[in-house]
C-alpha angles and dihedrals in degrees: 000000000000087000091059090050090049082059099040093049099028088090109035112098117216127206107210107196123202077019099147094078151023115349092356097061083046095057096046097053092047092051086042082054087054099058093258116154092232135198111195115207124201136153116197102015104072095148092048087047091048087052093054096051099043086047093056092048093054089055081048100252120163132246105342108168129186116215126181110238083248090071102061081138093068093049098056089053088056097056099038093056092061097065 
């Protein structure tokens, strides 16, 4: 059964707003530790959200980007380009 949720989750790509601090770090690390591709918005916290994401390649997590509030753009490219 935990092998079929690695794979189902192994490809879906999740935007975390407000994901640098508090619940939203949190949430970040629990859905990287689920094999969720995760970008981690911030917009203030750039160091916090630095932190996050250095903390989650060195577990060996894939593709965890941190974006400021100010690039939405980007992250509609992103997704987008997982489809």
């Amino acid at each position: 059964m935990e092998e079929n949720r690695e794979k189902s989750t192994a490809n879906k790509v999740v935007v975390v707003t407000g994901g640098s601090r508090g619940i939203g770090a949190q949430i970040v690390k629990t859905l990287a530790n689920e094999n969720y591709k995760v970008i981690l918005n911030y917009n203030n916290s750039k160091e916090q959200a630095e932190k996050i994401q250095q903390e989650l390649l060195e577990q060996g997590k894939v593709l965890v980007f941190c974006l400021r509030t100010l690039q939405t753009k980007k992250i509609s490219c992103l997704t987008n380009a997982e489809k």
